[in-house]
C-alpha positions in Angstrom: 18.1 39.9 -8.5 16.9 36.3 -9.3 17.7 33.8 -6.6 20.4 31.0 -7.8 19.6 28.0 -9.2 19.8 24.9 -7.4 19.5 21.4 -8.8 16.0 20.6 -7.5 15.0 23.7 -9.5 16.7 22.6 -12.9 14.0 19.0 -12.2 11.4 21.2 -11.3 11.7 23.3 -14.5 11.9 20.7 -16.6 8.8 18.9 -15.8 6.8 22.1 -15.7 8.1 22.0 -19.6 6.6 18.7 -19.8 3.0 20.1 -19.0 3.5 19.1 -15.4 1.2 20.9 -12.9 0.1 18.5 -10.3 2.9 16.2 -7.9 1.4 14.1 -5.3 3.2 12.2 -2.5 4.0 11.9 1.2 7.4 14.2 1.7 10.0 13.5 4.2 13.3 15.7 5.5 15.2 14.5 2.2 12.9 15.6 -0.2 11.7 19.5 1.3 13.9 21.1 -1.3 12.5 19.0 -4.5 8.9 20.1 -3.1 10.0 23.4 -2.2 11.7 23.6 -6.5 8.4 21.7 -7.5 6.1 24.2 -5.8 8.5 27.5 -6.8 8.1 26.2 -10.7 4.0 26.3 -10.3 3.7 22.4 -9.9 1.5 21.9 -6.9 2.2 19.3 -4.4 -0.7 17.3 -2.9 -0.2 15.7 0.1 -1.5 12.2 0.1 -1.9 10.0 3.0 0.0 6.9 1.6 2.3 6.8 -1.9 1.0 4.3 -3.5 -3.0 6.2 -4.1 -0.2 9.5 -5.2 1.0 7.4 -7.9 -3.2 6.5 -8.7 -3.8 9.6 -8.3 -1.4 11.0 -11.0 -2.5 8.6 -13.0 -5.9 10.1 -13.1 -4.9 13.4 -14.1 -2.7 12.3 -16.4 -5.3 10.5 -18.5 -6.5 14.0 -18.6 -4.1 16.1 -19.8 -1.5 14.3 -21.3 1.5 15.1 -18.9 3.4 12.7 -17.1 3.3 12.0 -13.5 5.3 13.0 -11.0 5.6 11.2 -7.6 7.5 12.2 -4.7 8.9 9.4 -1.8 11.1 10.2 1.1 13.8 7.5 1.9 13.9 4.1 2.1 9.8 3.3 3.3 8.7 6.1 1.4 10.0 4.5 -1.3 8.5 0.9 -1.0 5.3 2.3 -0.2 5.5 3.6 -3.7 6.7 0.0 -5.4 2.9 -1.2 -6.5 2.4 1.8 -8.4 5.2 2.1 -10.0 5.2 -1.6 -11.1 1.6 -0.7 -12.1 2.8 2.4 -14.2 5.5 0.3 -16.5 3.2 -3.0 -17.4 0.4 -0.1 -18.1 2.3 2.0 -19.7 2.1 5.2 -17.8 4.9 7.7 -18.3 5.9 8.5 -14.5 8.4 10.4 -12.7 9.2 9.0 -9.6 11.2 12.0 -7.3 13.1 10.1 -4.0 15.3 11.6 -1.1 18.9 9.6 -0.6 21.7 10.3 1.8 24.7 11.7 -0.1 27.4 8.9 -0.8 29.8 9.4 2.1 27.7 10.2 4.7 25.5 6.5 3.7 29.0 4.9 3.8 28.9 5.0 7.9 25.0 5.6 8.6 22.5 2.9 8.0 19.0 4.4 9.4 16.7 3.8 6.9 18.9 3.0 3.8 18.7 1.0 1.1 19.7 1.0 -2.0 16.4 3.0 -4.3 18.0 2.1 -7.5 18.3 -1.3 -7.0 14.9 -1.7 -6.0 13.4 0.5 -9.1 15.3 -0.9 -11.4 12.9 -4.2 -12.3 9.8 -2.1 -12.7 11.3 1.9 -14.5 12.5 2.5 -17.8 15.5 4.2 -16.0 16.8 5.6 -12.9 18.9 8.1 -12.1 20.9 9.9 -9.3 20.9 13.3 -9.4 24.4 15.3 -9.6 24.4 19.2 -9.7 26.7 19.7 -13.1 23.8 17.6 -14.9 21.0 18.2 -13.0 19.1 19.6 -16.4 20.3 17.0 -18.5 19.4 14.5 -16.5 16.2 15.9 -16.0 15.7 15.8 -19.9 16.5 12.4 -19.9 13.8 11.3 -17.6 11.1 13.0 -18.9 12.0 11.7 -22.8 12.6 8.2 -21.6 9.2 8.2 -19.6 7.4 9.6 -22.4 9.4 7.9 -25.5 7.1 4.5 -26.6 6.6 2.5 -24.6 5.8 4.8 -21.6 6.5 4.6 -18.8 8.0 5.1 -15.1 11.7 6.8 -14.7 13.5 7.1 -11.0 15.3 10.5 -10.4 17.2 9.9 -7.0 18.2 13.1 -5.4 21.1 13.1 -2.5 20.0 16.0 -0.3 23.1 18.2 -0.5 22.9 17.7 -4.3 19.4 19.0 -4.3 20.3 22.1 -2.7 23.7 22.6 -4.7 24.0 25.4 -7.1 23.3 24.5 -10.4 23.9 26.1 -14.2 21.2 24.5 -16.5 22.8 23.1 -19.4 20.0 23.5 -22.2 20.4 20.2 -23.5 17.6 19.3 -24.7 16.1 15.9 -26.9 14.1 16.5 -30.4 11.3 14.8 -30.6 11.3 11.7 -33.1 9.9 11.6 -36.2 6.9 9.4 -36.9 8.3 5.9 -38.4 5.7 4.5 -41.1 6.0 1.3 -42.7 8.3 0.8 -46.1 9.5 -1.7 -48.4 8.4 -4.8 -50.4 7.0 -5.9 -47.0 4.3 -2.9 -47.1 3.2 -3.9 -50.8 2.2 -7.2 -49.0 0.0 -6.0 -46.8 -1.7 -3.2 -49.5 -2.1 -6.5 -51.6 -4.0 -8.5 -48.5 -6.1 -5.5 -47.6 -7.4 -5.6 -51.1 -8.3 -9.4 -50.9 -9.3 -9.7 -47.4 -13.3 -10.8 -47.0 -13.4 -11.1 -43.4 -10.8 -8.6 -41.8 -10.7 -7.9 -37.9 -9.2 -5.3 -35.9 -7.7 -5.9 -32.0 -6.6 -2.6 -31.4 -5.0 -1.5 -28.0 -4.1 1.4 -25.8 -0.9 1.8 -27.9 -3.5 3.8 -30.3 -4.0 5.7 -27.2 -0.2 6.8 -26.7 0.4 8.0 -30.2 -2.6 9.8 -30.6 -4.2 7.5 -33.4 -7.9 7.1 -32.6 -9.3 9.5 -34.7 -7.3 7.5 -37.6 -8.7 4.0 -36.4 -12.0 5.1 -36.6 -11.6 6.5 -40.2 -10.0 3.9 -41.4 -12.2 1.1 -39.7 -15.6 2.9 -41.1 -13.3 3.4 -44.7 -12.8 -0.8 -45.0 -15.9 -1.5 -42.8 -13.5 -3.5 -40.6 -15.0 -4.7 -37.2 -12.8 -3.1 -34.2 -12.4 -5.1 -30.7 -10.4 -3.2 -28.1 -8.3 -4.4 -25.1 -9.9 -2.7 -21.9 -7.6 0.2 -21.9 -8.2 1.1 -25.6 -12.3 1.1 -25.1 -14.0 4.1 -27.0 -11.1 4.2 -29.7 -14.2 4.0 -31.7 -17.2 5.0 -30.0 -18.8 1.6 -28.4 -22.3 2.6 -30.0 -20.6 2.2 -33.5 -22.0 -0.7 -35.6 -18.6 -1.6 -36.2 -17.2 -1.5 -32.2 -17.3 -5.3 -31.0 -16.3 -3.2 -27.5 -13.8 -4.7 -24.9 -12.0 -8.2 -24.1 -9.3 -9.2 -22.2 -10.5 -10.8 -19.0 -14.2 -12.4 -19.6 -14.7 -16.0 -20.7 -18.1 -14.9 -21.6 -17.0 -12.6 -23.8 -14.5 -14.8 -25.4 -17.1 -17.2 -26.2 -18.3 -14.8 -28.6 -15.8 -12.8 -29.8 -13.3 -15.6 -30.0 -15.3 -17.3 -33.1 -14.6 -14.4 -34.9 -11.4 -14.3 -34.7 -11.0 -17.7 -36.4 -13.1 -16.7 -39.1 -11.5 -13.9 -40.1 -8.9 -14.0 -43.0 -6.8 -10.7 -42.1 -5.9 -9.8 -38.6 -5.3 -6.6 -38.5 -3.3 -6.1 -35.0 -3.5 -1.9 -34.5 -1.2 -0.5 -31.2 -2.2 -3.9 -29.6 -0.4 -4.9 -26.3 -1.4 -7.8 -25.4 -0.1 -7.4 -21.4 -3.9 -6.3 -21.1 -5.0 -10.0 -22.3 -6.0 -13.3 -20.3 -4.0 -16.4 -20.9 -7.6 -17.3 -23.8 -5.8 -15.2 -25.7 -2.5 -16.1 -26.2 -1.8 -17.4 -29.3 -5.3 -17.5 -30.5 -4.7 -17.3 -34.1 -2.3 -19.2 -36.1 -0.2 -17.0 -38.7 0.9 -20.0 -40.9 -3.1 -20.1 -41.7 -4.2 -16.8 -41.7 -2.8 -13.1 -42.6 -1.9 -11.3 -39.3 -0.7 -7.8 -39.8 0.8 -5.8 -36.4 1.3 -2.2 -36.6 3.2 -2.1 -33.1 4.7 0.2 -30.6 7.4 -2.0 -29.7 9.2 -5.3 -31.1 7.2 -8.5 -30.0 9.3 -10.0 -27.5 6.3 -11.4 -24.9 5.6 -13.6 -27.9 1.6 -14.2 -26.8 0.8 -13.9 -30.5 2.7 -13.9 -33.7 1.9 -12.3 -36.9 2.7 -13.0 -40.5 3.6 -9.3 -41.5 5.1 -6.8 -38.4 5.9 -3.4 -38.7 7.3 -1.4 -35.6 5.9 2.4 -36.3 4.0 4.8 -35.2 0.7 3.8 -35.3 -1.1 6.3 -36.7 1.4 6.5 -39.2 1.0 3.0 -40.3 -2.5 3.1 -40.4 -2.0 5.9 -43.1 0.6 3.7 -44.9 -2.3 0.6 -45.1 -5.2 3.4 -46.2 -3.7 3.2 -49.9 -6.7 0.0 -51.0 -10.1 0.7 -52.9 -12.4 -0.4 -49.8 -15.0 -2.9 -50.9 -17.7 -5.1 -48.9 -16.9 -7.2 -46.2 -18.3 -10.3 -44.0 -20.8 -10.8 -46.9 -22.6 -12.7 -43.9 -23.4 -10.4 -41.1 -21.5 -11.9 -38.9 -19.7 -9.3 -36.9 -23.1 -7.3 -36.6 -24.5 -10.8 -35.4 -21.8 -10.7 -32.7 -22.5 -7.5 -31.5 -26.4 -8.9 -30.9 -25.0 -11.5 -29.3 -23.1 -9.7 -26.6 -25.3 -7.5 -25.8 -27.5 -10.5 -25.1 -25.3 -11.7 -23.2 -24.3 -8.5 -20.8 -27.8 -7.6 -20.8 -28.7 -4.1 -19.0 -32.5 -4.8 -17.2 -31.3 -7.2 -14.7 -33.7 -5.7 -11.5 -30.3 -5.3 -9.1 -26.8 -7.3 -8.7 -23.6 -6.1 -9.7 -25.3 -6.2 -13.5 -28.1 -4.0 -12.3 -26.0 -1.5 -10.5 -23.6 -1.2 -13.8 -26.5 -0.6 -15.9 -28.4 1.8 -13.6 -24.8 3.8 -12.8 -24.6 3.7 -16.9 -28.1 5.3 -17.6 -28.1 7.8 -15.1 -24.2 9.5 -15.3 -24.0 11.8 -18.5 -21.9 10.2 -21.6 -19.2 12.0 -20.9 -18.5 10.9 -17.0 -14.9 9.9 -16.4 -15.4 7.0 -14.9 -12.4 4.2 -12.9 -12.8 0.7 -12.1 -11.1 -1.0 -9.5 -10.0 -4.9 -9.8 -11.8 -8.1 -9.4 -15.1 -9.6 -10.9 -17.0 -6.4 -10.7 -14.0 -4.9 -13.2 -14.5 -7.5 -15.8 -18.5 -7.1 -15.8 -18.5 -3.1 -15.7 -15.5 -3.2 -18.9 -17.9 -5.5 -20.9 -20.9 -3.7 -19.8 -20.2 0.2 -20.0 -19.9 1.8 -23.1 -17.6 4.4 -23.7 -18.2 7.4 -26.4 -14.4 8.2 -26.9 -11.2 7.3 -25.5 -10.2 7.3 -22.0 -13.9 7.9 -20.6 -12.8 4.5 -18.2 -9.2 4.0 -16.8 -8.0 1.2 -14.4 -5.4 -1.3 -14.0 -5.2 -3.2 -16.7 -1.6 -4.8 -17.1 -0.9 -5.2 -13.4 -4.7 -5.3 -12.3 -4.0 -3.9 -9.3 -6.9 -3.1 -6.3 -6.7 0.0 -4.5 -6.4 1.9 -7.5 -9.7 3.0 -9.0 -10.6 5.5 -5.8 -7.1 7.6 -6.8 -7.8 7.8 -9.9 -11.0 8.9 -9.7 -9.4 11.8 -7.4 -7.1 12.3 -10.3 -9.9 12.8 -13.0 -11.9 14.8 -10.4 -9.2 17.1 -10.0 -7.5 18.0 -13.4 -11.3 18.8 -14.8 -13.8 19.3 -12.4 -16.3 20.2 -14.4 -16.7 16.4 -15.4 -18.4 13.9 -13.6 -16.2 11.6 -12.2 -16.8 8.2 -11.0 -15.2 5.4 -9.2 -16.3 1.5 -9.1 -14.9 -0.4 -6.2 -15.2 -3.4 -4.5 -15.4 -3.2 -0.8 -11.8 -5.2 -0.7 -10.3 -2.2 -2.8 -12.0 0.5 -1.1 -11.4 -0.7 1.7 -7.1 -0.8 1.6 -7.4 3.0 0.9 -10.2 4.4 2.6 -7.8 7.3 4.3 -7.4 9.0 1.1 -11.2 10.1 1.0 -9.9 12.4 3.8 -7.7 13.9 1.1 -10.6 13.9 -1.1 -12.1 16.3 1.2 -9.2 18.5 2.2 -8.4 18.9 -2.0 -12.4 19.8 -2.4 -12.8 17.0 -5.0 -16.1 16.0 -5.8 -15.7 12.1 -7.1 -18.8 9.6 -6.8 -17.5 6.3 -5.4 -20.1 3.3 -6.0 -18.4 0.4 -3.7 -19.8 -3.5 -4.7 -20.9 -4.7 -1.1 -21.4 -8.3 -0.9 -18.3 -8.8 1.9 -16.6 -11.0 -0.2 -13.6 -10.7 -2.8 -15.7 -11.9 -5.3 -13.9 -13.2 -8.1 -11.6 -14.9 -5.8 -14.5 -17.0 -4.3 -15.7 -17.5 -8.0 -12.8 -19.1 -8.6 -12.1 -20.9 -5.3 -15.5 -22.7 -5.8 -15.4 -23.4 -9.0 -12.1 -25.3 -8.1 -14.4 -27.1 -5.4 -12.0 -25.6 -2.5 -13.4 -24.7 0.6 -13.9 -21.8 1.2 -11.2 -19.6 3.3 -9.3 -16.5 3.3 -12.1 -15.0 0.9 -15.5 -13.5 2.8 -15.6 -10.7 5.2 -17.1 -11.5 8.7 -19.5 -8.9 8.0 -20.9 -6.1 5.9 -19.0 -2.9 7.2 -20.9 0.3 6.8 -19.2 2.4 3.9 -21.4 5.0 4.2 -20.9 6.0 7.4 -16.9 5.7 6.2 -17.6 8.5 3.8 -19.1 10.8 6.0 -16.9 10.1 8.6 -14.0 10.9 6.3 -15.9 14.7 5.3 -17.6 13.6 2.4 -21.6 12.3 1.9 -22.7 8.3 2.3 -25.5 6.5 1.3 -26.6 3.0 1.5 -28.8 1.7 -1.5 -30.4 -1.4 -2.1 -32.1 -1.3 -5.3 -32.2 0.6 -9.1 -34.4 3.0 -7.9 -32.3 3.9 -4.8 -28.9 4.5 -6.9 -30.8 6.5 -9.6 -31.4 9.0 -6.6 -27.7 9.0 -4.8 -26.2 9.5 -7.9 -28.6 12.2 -9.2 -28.1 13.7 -5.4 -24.1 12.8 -5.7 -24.2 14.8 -9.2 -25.0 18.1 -7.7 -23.0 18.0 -4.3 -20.0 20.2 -2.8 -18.2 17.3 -1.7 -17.6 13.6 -2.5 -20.3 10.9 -2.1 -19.8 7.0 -0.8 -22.9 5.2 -2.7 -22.5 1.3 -1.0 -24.8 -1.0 -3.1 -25.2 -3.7 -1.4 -25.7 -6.9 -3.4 -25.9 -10.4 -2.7 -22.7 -12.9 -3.3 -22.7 -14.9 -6.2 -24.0 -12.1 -8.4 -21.3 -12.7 -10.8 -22.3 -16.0 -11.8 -23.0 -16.5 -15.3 -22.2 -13.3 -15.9 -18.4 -12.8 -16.7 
């Protein structure tokens, strides 16, 4: 005889439906049945030394197979621990299932340890939250996985009171259809055929909203079917494979970059705005084209209400499916005068890859030696801006990081994440020593899980873009450099995994190539001198 069903087991179930295999978190005494459900429906549960790298960590994974994340928190700190990442996982759009312990109602009416109110805080940064009851323990469940994984994604809270965990529970089988893919219609639609027809000079700023509904193989068609030059937002990099003659590659956060690609823009006579969210973008790029003077078409995700840019025609659809609906126009020649291919020169002038070493030469070196398949993460600060312009990525999702938040502490997770949902790819993390250095404890997890990541930390003891900016301002300088260079080698194999200190091109080539064949992780600190960045982002 089967055992009963409790609650927790109804949640459990339903994310293993969702593709769900992997939880991460730190449990506590409210939350033992939800990772007892979790680990009974063939989830496994990876303990984490803090929540907020279980949250990176899911992320990781999830960029690999598709499924949303789930994160467990215990009461009331557990919780808090877990706010960054959750904030992180709604402006990036990460579809996240955030499992908490509560007291049940009457006992938190006259017992105070420890409580606050988890709803309250969650709900600024989810989609939705939740409290669990035992009559709608499946339905509820349903709910949170659509709403996290509906467009926008994002993160959903599931509070569970620990009596109601346990409760028996009858599962209710309601479950949501999935939506139909909207595509543009009307007189609005024949508009746009009619401007693709006479557009000379036609751009494309496509975003990670391509990513989300699956539309990359359909950018790429229809970009080389209108020879349309493509620029991405970070996220969005390798929609079209960045050695493409017609990939312009990233932008977002580099001035340098902007200088180039920016000129562009205002030539062009048809924007054509493809899953773009512009949360990824810089303040350069708000409102950077005016739609009273030029065509601006959006095929978007989600109604525009940041209001960064405006557009002449809008059409709220699935993207892939809008791209279809615009594929209906006899291509013909365009930018009779080179000038996207002249922009590509340009920038790759510009992020040039021979510099001897600096955070340029390190990129570059990292980039030639790891195969063109390595997953790689990228923490935040200056070195995140250089490595996005700089590496090139051959499809999507080949380099993750924090792009709407921009976040530190979260590219060592992730890389976990990648490492661990398919270890038979290189995976790679690029940190700064500030990042790596506010979650150093999870390489012990690192080691205890077997994973295998290569973690190249930026050593120049300073938080570099921060300084950057702080003289550039003529400031003086405080609150920004390290008193000295700590030793992140010795951190990793202190921590179980291998550590090397390099110092030149030469050096990396040799720790990554010896980092590429070992049992365990590797900590490669290139050290580098401060002000590397300079003229170069």
């Amino acid at each position: 005889m089967s055992e009963p069903m409790r609650a927790a087991d109804l949640v459990a179930r339903r994310l293993y439906e969702a593709g769900c295999r992997h939880a991460f978190g730190m449990p506590g005494g409210e939350v033992l049945t939800l990772v007892d459900a979790l680990t009974k429906a063939g989830i496994a549960v990876h303990l984490v030394k803090h929540e907020n790298a279980g949250g990176f960590m899911g992320e990781g994974v999830h960029h690999v197979d598709g499924a949303p994340v789930i994160l467990i928190a215990t009461v009331g700190p557990g919780l808090m621990n877990a706010v960054n990442v959750v904030a992180n996982a709604e402006q990036d759009r990460v579809p996240m299932v955030v499992l908490t312990g509560c007291l049940d109602a009457d006992e938190a009416l006259t017992y105070t340890h420890q409580v606050l109110d988890h709803r309250a805080v969650m709900d600024p940064i989810t989609k939705a939250t939740f409290t669990l009851t035992a009559a709608e323990a499946d339905t509820i469940a349903d709910k949170a996985v659509a709403i996290a994984t509906e467009r926008r994604q994002g993160p959903v809270l599931i509070d569970v009171p620990i009596s109601v965990a346990d409760a028996p529970a009858a599962p209710t089988g309601r479950r949501r259809a999935a939506t139909s893919s909207v595509a543009p219609y009307g007189a609005a639609l024949g508009t746009a055929d009619a401007w693709m027809g006479e557009a000379e000079r036609p751009v494309i700023v496509a975003g990670l909203d391509v990513l989300a509904d699956g539309a990359a193989a359909d950018l790429k068609t229809f970009a080389e079917t209108y020879s349309i030059p493509v620029i991405t937002t970070y996220k969005a990099k390798g929609v079209i494979p960045e050695s493409h003659p017609l990939a312009l590659g990233g932008a977002g956060l580099s001035p340098l970059a902007d200088k180039h690609l920016l000129p562009l823009v205002e030539q062009a006579d048809l924007i054509l705005c493809i899953g773009y969210d512009p949360i990824e973008m810089r303040p350069g790029w708000r409102e950077v084209w005016d739609p009273s003077k030029q065509r601006v078409i959006d095929l978007q995700a989600a109604p525009n209400h940041h209001y960064m840019h405006q557009a002449t025609l809008s059409f709220t659809c699935n993207i892939g499916a809008g791209i279809a609906a615009l594929s209906g126009t006899r291509p013909h020649a365009t930018w009779p005068g080179g000038e996207p291919a002249a922009t590509k020169a340009v920038l790759a002038r510009a992020f040039p890859q021979g510099d001897d070493w600096g955070p340029a030469g390190v990129i570059a070196e990292a980039r030639a030696v790891l195969p063109p398949d390595t997953a790689a993460s990228v923490d935040s600060g200056a070195h995140r801006i250089l490595l996005s312009q700089m590496w090139a990525c051959p499809q999507p999702k080949t380099l993750i990081q924090s792009s709407g938040l921009c976040t530190m502490g979260c590219a060592v997770p992730m890389a976990m994440g990648l490492a661990l949902a398919d270890p038979g790819r290189p995976a790679v993390a690029f940190v700064g020593d500030g990042g790596f250095l506010m979650g150093a404890g999870e390489l012990t997890t690192a080691a205890e899980m077997g994973l295998r990541p290569i973690i190249i930390v930026f050593v120049d003891a300073s938080l570099a873009l921060i300084e950057k900016k702080q003289r550039e301002r003529q400031l003086q300088n405080a609150a920004v450099d390290y008193p000295h260079r700590h030793d992140f080698a010795a951190m990793g194999r202190a921590m179980g995994g291998a550590g090397v200190t390099v110092r030149n091109r030469a050096e990396l080539r040799a720790a990554i190539e010896t980092a590429l064949s070992a049992e365990t992780f590797t900590v490669i600190a290139a050290e580098i001198e401060r002000g590397g960045y300079d003229g170069r982002i």
